[in-house]
VOTINU-897167 format. One line per field, with one value per residue (C-alpha): residue in three letters; x, y, z. Coordinates in pm, 1 decimal, always signed. Example, Ala and Ser with C-alpha at 12.3 -4.5 7.8 and 13.67 -1.06 7.14 Angstrom:
! residues 2
rest = ALA,SER
u = +1230.0,+1367.0
v = -450.0,-106.0
w = +780.0,+714.0
***
This chain:
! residues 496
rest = UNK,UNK,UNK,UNK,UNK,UNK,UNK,UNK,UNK,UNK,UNK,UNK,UNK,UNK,UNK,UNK,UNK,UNK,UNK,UNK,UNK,UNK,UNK,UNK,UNK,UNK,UNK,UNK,UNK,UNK,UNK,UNK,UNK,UNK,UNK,UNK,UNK,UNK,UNK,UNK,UNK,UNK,UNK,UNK,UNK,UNK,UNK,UNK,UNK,UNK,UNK,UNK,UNK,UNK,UNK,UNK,UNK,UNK,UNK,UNK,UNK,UNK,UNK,UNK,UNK,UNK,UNK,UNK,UNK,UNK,UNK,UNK,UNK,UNK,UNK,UNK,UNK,UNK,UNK,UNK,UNK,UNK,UNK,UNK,UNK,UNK,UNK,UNK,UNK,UNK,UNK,UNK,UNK,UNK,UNK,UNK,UNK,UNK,UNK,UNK,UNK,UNK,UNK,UNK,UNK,UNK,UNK,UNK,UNK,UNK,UNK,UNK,UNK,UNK,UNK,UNK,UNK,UNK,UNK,UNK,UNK,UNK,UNK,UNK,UNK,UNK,UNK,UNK,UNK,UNK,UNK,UNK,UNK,UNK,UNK,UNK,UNK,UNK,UNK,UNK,UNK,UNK,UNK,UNK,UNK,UNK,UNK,UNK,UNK,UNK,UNK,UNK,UNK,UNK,UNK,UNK,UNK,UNK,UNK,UNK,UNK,UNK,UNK,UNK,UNK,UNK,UNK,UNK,UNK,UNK,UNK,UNK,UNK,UNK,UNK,UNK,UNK,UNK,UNK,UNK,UNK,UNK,UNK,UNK,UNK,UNK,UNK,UNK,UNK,UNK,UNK,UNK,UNK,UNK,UNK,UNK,UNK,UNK,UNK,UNK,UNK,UNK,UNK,UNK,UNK,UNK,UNK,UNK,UNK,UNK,UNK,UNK,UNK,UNK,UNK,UNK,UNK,UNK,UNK,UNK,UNK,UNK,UNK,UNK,UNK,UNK,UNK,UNK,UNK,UNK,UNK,UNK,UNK,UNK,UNK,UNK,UNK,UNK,UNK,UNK,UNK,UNK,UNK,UNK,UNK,UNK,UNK,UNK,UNK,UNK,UNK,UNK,UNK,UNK,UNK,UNK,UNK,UNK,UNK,UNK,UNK,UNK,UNK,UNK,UNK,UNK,UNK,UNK,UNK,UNK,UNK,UNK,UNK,UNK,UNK,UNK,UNK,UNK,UNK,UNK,UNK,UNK,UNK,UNK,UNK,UNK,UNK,UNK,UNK,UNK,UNK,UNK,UNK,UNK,UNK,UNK,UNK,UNK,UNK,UNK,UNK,UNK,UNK,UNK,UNK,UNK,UNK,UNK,UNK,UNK,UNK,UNK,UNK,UNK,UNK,UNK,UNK,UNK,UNK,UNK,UNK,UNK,UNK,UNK,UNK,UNK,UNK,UNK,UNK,UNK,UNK,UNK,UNK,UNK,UNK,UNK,UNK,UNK,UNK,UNK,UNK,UNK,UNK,UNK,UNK,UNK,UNK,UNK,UNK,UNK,UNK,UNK,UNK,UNK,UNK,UNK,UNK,UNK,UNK,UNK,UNK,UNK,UNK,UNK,UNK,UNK,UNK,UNK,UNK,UNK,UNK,UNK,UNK,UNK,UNK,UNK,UNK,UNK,UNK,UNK,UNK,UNK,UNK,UNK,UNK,UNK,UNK,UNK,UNK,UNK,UNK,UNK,UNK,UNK,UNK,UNK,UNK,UNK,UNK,UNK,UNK,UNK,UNK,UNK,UNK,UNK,UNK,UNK,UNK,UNK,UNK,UNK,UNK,UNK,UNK,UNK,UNK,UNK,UNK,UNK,UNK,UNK,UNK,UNK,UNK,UNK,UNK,UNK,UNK,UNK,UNK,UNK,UNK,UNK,UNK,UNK,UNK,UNK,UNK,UNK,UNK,UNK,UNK,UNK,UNK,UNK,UNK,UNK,UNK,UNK,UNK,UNK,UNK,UNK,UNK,UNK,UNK,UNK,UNK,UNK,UNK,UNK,UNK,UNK,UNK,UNK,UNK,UNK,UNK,UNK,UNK,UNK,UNK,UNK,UNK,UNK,UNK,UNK,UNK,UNK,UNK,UNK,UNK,UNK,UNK,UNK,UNK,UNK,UNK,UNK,UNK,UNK,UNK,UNK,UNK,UNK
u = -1220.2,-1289.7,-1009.8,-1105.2,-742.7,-519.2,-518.7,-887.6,-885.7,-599.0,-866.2,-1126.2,-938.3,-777.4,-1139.7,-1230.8,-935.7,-814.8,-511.0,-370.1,-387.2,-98.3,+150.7,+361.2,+444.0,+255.5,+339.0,+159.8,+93.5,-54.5,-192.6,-383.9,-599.8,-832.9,-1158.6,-1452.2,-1807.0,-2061.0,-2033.9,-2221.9,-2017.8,-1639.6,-1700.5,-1434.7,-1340.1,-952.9,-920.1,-575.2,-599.2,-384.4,-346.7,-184.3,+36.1,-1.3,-347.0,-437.9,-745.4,-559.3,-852.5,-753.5,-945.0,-1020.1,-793.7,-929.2,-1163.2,-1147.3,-1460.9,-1460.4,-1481.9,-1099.5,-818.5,-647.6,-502.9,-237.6,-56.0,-29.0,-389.1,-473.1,-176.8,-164.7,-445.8,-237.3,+143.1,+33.3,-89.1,+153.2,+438.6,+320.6,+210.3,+544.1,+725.9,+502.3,+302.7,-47.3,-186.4,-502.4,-675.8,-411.1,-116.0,+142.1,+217.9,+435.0,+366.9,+586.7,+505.5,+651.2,+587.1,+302.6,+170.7,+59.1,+38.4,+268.4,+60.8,-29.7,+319.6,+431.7,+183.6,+254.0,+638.4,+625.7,+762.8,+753.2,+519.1,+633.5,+664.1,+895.6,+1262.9,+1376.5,+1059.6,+1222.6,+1196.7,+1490.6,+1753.4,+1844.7,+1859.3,+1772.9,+1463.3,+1481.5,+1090.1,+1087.6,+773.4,+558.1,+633.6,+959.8,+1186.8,+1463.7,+1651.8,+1973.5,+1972.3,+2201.8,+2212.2,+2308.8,+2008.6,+1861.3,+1848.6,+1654.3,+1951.0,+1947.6,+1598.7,+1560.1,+1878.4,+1682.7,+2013.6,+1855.4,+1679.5,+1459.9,+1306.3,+1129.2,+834.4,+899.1,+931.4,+674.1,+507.6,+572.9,+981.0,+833.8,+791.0,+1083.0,+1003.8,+1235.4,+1092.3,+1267.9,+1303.9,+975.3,+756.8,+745.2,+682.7,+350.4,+337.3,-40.9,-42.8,+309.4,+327.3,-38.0,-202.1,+112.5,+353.6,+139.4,-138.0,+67.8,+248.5,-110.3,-185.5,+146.0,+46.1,-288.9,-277.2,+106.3,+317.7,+298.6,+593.0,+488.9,+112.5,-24.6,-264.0,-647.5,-646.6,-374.2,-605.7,-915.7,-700.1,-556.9,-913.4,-1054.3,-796.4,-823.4,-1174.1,-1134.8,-841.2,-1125.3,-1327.5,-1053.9,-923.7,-961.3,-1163.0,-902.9,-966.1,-1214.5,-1206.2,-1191.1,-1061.2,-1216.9,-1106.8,-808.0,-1119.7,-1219.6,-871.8,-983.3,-1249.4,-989.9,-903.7,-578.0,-679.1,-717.6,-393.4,-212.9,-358.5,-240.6,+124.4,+148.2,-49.9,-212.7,-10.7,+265.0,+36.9,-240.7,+64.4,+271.1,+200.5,+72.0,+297.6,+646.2,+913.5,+1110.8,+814.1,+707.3,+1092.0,+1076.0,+772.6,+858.4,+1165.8,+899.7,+694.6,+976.9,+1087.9,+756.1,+672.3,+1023.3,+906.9,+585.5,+702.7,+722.8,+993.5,+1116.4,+1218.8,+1413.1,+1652.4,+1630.7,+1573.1,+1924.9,+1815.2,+1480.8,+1643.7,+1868.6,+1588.2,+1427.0,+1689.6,+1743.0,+1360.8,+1425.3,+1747.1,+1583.2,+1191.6,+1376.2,+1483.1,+1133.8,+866.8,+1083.3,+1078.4,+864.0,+1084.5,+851.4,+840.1,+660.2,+875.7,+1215.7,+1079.6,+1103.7,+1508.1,+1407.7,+1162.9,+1373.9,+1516.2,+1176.2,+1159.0,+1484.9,+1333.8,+985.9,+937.4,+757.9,+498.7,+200.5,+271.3,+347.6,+75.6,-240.9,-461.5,-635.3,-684.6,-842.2,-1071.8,-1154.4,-1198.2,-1483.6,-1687.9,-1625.2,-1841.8,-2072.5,-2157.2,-2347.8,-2688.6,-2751.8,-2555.7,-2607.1,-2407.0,-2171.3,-1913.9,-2171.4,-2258.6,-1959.7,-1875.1,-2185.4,-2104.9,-1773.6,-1813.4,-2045.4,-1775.4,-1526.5,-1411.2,-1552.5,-1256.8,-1066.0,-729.5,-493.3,-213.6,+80.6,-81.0,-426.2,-483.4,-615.8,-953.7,-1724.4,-1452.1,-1554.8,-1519.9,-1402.3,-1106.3,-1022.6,-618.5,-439.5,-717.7,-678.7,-1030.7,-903.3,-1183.2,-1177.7,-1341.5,-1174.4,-1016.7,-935.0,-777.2,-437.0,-170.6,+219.3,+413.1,+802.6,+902.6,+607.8,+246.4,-45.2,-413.6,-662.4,-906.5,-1040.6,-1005.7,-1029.6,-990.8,-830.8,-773.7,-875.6,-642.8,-714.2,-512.8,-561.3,-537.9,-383.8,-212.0,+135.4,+159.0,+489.3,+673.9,+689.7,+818.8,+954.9,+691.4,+944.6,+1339.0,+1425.0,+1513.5,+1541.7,+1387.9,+1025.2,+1084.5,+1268.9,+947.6,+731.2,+567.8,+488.7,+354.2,+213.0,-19.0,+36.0,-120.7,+21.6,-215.7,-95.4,-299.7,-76.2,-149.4,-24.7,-109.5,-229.8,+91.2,+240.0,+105.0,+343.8,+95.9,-221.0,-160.4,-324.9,-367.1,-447.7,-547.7,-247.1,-164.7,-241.5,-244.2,-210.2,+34.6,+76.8,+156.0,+263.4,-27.5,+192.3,-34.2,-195.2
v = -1719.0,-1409.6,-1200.5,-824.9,-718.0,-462.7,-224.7,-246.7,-144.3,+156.9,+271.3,+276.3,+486.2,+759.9,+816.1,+846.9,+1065.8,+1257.1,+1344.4,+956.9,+997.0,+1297.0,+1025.0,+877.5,+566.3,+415.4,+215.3,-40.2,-191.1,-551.0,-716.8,-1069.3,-1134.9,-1370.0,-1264.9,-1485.9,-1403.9,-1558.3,-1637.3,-1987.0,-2089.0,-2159.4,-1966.9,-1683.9,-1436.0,-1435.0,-1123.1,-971.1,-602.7,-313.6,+23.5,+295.4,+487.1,+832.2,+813.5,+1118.8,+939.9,+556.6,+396.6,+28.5,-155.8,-563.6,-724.2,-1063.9,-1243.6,-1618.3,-1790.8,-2079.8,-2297.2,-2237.4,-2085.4,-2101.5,-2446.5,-2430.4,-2097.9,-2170.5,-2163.9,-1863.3,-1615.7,-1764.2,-1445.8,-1181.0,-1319.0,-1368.3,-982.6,-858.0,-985.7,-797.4,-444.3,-450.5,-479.9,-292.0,-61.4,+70.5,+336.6,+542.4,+818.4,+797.7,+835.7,+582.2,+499.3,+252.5,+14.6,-50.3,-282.8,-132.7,-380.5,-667.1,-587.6,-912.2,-1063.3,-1372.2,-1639.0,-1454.1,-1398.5,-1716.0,-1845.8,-1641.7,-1706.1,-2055.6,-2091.9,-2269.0,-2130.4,-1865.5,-2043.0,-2304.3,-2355.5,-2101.1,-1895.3,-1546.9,-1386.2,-1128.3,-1359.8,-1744.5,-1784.3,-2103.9,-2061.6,-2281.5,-2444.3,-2371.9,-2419.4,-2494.0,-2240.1,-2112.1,-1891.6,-1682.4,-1558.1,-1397.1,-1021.2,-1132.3,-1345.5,-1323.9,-1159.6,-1299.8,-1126.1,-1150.3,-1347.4,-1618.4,-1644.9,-1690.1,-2003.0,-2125.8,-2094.9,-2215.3,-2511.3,-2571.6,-2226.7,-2313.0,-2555.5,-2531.6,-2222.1,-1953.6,-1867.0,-1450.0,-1565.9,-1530.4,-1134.5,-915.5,-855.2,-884.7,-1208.5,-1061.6,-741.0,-648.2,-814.9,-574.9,-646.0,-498.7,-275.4,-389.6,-726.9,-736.8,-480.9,-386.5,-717.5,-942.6,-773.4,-504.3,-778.0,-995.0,-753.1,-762.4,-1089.3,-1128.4,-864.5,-1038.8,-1327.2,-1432.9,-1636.8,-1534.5,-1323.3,-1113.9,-1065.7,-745.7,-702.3,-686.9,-301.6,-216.4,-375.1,-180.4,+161.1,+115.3,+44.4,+317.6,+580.2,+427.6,+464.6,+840.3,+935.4,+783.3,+1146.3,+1309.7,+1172.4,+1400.9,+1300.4,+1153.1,+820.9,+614.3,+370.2,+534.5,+261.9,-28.4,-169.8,-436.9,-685.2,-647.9,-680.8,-1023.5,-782.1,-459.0,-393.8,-304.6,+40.1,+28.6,-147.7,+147.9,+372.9,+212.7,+239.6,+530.5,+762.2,+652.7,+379.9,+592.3,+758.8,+442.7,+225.9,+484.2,+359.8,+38.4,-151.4,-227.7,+3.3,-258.3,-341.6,+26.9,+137.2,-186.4,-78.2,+289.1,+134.4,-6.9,+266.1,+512.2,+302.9,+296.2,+621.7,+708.6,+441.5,+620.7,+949.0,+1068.2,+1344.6,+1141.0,+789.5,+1051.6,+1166.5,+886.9,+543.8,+427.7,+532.1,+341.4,+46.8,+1.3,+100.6,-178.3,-448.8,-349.2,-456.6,-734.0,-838.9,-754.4,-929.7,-1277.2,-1143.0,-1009.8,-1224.7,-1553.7,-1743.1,-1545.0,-1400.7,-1504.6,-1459.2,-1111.1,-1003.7,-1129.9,-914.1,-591.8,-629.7,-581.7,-359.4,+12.2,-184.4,-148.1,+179.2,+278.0,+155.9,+233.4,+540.3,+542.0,+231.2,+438.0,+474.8,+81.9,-94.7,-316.7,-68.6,+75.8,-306.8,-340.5,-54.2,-219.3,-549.9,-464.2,-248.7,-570.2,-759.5,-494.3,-566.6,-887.1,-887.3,-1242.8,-1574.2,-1729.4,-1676.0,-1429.7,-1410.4,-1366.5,-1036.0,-868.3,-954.7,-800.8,-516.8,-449.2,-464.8,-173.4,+60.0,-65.0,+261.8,+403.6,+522.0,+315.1,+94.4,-89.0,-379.6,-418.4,-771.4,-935.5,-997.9,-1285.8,-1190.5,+2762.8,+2822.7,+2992.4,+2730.2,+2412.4,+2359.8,+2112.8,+2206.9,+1950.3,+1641.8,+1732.5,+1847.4,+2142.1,+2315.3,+2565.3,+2290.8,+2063.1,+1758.6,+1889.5,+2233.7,+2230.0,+2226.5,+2186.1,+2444.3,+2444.5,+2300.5,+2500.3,+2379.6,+2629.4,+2597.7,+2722.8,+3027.7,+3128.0,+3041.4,+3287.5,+3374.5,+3673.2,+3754.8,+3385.2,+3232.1,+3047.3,+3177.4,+3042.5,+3314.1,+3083.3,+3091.2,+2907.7,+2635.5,+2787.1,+2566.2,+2253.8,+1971.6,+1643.0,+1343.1,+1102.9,+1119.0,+755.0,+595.7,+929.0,+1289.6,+1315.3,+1658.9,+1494.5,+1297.8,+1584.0,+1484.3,+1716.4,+1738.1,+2098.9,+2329.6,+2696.2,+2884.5,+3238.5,+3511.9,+3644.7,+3535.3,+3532.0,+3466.3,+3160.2,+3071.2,+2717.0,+2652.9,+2702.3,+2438.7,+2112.2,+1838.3,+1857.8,+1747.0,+1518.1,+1613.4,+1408.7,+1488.8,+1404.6,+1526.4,+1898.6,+1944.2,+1694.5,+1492.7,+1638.0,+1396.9,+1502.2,+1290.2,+1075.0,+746.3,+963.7
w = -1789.2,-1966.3,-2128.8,-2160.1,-2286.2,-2157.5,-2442.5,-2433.6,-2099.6,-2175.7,-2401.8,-2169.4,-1900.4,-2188.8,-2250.9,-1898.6,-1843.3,-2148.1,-1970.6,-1980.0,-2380.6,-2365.7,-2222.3,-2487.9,-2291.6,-2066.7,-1737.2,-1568.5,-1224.9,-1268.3,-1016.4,-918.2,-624.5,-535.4,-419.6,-206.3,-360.1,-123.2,+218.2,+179.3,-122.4,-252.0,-561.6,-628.9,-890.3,-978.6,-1177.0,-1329.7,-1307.6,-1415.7,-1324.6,-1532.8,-1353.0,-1534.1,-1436.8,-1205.1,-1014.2,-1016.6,-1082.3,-1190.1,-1451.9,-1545.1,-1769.4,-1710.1,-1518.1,-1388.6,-1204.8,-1019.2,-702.6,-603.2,-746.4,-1068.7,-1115.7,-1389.7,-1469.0,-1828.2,-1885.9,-1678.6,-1847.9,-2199.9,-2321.1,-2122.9,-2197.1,-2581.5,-2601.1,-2355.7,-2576.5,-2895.7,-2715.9,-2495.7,-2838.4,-3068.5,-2854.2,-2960.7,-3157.4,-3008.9,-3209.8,-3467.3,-3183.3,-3121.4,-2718.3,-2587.5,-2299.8,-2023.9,-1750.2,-1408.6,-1182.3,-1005.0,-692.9,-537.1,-185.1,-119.5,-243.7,-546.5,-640.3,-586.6,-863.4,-1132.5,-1032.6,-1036.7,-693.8,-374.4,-92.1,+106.3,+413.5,+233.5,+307.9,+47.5,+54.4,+62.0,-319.9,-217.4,-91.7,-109.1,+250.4,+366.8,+626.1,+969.1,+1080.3,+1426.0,+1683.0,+1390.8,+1158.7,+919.7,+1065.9,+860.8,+1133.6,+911.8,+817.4,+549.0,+279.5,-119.2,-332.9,-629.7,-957.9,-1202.4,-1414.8,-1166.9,-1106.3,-1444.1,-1473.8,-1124.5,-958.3,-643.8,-764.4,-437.0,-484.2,-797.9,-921.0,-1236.3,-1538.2,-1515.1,-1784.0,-1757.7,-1844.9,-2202.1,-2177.8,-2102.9,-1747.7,-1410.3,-1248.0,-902.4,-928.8,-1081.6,-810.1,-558.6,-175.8,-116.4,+195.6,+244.0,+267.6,+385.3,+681.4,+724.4,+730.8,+811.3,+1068.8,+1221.3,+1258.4,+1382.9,+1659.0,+1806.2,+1827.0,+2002.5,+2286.9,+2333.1,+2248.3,+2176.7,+2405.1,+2818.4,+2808.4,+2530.5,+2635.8,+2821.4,+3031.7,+3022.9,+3157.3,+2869.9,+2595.1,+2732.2,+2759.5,+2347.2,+2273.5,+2425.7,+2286.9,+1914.0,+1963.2,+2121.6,+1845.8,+1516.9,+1592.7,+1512.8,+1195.2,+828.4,+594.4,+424.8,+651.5,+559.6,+859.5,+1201.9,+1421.2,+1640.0,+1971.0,+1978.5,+2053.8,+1705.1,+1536.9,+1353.9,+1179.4,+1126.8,+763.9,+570.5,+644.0,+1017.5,+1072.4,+824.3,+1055.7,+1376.0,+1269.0,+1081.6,+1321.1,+1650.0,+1730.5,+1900.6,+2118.3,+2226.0,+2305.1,+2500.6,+2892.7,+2771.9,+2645.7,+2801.6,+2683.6,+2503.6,+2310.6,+2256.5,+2194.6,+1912.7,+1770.1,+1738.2,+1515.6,+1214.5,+1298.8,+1160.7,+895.0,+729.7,+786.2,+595.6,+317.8,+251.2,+219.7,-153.1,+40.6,+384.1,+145.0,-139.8,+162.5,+412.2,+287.4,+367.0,+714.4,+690.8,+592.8,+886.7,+1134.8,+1020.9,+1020.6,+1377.1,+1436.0,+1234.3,+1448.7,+1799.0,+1710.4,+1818.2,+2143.6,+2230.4,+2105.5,+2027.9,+1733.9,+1506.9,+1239.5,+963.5,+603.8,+670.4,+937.8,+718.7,+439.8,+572.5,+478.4,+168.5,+130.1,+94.8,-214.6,-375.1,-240.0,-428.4,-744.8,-765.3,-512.7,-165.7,-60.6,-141.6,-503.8,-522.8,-251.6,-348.0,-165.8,-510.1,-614.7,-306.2,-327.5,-711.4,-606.1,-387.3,-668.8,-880.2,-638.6,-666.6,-992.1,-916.0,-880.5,-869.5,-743.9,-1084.0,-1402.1,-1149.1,-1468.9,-1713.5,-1528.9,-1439.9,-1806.7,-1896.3,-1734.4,-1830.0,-2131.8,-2130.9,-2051.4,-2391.7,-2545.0,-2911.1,-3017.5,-3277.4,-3193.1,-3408.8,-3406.6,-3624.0,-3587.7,-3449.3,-3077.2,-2914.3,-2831.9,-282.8,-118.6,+194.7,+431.9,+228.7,-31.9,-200.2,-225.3,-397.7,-336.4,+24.4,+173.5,+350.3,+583.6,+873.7,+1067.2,+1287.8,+1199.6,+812.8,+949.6,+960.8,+743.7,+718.6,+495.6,+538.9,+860.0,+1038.5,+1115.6,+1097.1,+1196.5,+913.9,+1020.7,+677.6,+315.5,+31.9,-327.0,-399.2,-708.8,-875.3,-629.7,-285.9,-2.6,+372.0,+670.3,+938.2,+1234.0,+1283.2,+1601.7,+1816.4,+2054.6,+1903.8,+2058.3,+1950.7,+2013.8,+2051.7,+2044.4,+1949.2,+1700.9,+1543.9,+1616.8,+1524.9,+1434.3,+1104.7,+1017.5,+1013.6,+1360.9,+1653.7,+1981.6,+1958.2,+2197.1,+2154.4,+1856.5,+1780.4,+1784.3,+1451.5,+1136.1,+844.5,+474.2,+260.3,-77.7,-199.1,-368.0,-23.1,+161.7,+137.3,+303.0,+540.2,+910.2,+1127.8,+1461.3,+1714.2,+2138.9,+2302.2,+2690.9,+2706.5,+2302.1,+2020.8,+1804.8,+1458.0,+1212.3,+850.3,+632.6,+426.6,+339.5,+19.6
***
């Protein structure tokens, strides 16, 4: 185990980005993960990293680094260098080219597992798994169901007394900082939604129970049309979709994609309208969720979309209501505290976790080189304690981070309630203004549970012949359109 430090790493990013260094206080998103290194060997890397949250670019860095042949073993030992410095900077702050910032920690962004061992807590899948609510879970056809949409929450005051012994193995060790051992753990919307009940809805249709299984033909028609609907996806996607086949090899990414945007229109005709109606339900809650603007209006909305796909997953795929599935109760409570899924996911982790297995050249002495490495970057400028730690615009724009073109798919935008299709970007006058020309007609691309029109989502097809003017500060989000019937569905791009 290697201990880097956080305010080492603080450092590190104020120099990178000189902006970070204007914020008086500083927030943090910490987060653990485990991480395989070789394909022929157990060995893993169990890094805590943090992320400032006043950082423009989000870029996480390494607080610590653990090595070894399986995970972690006793919490103690693995948090004693962070919960020693973390209780002296949370108290005292730091002081960074002669300026004094505080430190806040916001919140940890873990998966299940992960949370449960810095918590101290029984497994997810355990009788009284659930970290929002003491319900007692019910095992059912070899697994743990929590079938109620109700139950008393836990707080952070009786986490901390263990007021429901059986959800505890014993103190954790982050009950010696001044954080919320409840409501500071957030529910992350990647591993919970993406890779748990999205993944999950699709191993139900193909390979679920009899009743809740479609056909061959459907499989091959969603596959073709995700593969179809991946040309024309903005740059902003990284991952342009695989067939259903494949979903054992799909990423975080692809499944995010699948709900948010082309899920909608590869399932319509292909699944059976109970199941499409149901899936349309978490499809608008999440959508609502990960909207900076849709989740500051409508997340009391959101949340009772998605208890009704909660209450109605039972009476279409059985017995499945899960941890994962249970969760989704809870997540518009996060929502309410922290802001919309985006701005509180493991996603950037992710992203880091994978350049920190860049860094090794070698499959010897893997800690001794990311170390190494790391190191490198340590800032110049000085830091002190009140006491000692433990060690051409044309064509292309790049409006707001979002890659605007005149070229198909990065051409159109959404301003106001009204969608427009980019012809020609200028700068008048040391400012970028877009000629466009605004989509008339539009319809709604789905009517239940709620309007798409609301969401930001359109089926369009008829383009105005007037080219009008609007200014970069006018453009609210960039759209993506996708080849639907006779035109395309326009969804708002909320997952950045």
């Amino acid at each position: 185990m290697h201990y880097f430090g956080v305010v080492t790493g603080i450092m590190t990013r104020m120099q990178d980005s000189p902006t970070i260094a204007l914020r008086q206080t500083i927030h943090l998103q910490i987060n653990v993960d485990g991480m395989p290194l070789f394909k022929s060997s157990n060995k893993q890397f169990w890094p805590i990293l943090a992320l400032i949250e006043e950082d423009p670019e989000r870029m996480p860095f390494t607080v610590a680094l653990y090595c070894g042949h399986s995970k972690p073993t006793n919490t103690y030992d693995y948090l004693s260098d962070f919960v020693e410095e973390m209780s002296v900077i949370l108290e005292e702050g730091f002081t960074f080219n002669s300026t004094s910032h505080s430190i806040v920690i916001s919140a940890f962004i873990c998966d299940a597992p992960a949370r449960a061992f810095l918590k101290n807590i029984k497994s997810h899948n355990s009788y009284y798994g659930c970290e929002r609510c003491d319900q007692e879970g019910v095992w059912s056809n070899g697994r743990m169901n929590y079938p109620l949409t109700s139950a008393t929450p836990r707080s952070d005051g009786s986490f901390r007394s263990q007021h429901q012994k059986d959800h505890h193995k014993g103190e954790s060790p982050l009950s010696q900082i001044n954080i919320g051992l409840v409501s500071q753990f957030v529910l992350d919307f990647m591993h919970l939604v993406c890779l748990g009940v999205v993944r999950k809805l699709i191993w139900l249709w193909m390979r679920g129970p009899l009743a809740t299984r479609i056909g061959s033909q459907s499989v091959q028609s969603i596959s073709q049309k995700i593969i179809a609907l991946g040309k024309s996806l903005p740059k902003n996607f990284n991952r342009k979709g695989r067939a259903l086949t494949e979903v054992d090899r799909w990423k975080a990414t692809e499944f995010r994609t699948f709900l948010l945007y082309t899920g909608p229109i590869v399932l319509k005709s292909n699944l059976p309208n109970s199941m499409y109606d149901h899936f349309l339900l978490l499809h608008v809650g999440i959508t609502i969720l990960c909207s900076p603007h849709l989740s500051s209006h409508y997340c009391d909305y959101a949340e009772k979309v998605l208890k009704v796909f909660v209450q109605n997953f039972s009476a279409i795929y059985g017995d499945f209501i899960v941890y994962n599935v249970h969760s989704l109760l809870h997540l518009a409570d996060d929502v309410r505290k922290f802001g919309p899924l985006t701005q509180i996911s493991a996603f950037p982790f992710e992203n880091f976790l994978h350049s920190l297995k860049k860094q090794i050249r070698k499959p010897n002495q893997t800690l001794q080189q990311v170390v190494k490495r790391i190191s490198e970057q340590k800032p110049t400028n000085s830091v002190s304690h009140s006491r000692p730690l433990h060690n051409s615009l044309s064509n292309h724009s790049c409006c707001t981070k979002l890659s605007l073109s005149i070229y198909e798919p990065n051409n159109i935008v959404l301003s106001g309630h009204d969608m427009f299709r980019i012809e020609r970007i200028a700068n008048i006058d040391g400012c970028t203004t877009f000629f466009v020309r605004k989509f008339i007609n539009k319809q709604s691309l789905f009517t239940s549970p709620v309007d798409s029109l609301n969401l930001g989502t359109a089926y369009c097809e008829e383009l105005s012949a007037e080219v009008v003017a609007l200014s970069e500060i006018a453009i609210d989000a960039k759209v993506v359109a996708l080849p639907f019937k006779h035109g395309f569905a326009a969804y708002r791009l909320n997952h950045t």
